[in-house]
C-alpha positions as CSV (number, residue, x, y, z in Angstrom):
1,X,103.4,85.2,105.1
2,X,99.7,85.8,106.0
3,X,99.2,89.3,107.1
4,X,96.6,90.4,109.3
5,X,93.1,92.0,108.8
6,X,94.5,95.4,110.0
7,X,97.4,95.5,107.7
8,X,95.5,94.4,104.7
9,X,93.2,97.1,105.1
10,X,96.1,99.6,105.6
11,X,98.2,98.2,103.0
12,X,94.5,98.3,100.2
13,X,93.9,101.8,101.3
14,X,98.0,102.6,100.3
15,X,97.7,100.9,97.1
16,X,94.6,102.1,96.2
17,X,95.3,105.9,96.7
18,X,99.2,105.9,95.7
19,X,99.8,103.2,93.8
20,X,96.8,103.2,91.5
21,X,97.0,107.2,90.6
22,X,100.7,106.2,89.9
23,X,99.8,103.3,87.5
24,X,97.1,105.4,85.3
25,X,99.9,108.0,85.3
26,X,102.5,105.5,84.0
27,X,99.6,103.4,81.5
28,X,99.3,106.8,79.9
29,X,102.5,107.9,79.4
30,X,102.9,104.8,78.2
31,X,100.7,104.7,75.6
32,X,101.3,108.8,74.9
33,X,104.8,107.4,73.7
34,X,103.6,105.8,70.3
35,X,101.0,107.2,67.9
36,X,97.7,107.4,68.9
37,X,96.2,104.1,68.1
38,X,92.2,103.9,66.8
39,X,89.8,104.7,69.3
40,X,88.7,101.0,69.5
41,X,92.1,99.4,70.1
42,X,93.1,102.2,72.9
43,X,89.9,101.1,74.7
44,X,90.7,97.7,74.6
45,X,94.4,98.9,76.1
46,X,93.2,100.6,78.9
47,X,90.6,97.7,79.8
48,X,92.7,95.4,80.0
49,X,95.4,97.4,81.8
50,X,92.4,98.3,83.8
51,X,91.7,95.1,84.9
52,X,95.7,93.6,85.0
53,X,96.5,95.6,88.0
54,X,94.7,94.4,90.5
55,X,95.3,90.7,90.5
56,X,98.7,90.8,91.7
57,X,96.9,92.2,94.7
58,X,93.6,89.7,95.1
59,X,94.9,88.3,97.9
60,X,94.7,92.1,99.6
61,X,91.7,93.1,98.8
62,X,90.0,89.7,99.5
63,X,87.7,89.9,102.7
64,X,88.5,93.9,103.6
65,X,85.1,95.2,103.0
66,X,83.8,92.3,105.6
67,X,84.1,92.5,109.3
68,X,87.3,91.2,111.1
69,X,87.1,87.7,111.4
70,X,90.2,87.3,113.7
71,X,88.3,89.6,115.9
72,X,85.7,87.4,118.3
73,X,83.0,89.5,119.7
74,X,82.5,89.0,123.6
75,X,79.8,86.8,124.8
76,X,80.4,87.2,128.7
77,X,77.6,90.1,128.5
């Protein structure tokens, strides 16, 4: 299912200020549920977590910050 340039950009904004607020809140709680682990090694946590979420959505965020490509500017002027 290939989605269009308007709903990617609709569906990046959406994730972007709902669903990642929600995953830092969960990370943390997360990792507030066992002892607090060296400074180094909670780093490396949240880097990594920092960097897992967004590849399930590469394919969203690919091409939004460019101009529409399905949209072809009109040449009769």
């Amino acid at each position: 299912m290939a989605l269009s340039y308007k709903s990617r950009r609709r569906l990046s904004l959406l994730i972007l200020l709902v669903g990642l607020p929600a995953y830092v809140i969960v990370s943390v709680t997360i990792i507030g549920l066992f002892d607090r682990p060296p400074f180094w090694l909670e780093l490396v946590i949240y880097l990594v977590l920092g960097v897992l979420w967004a590849l399930p959505f590469k394919a969203v965020f690919k091409g939004v910050g460019k101009a529409d490509l399905d949209e072809i500017p009109d040449e009769t002027s």
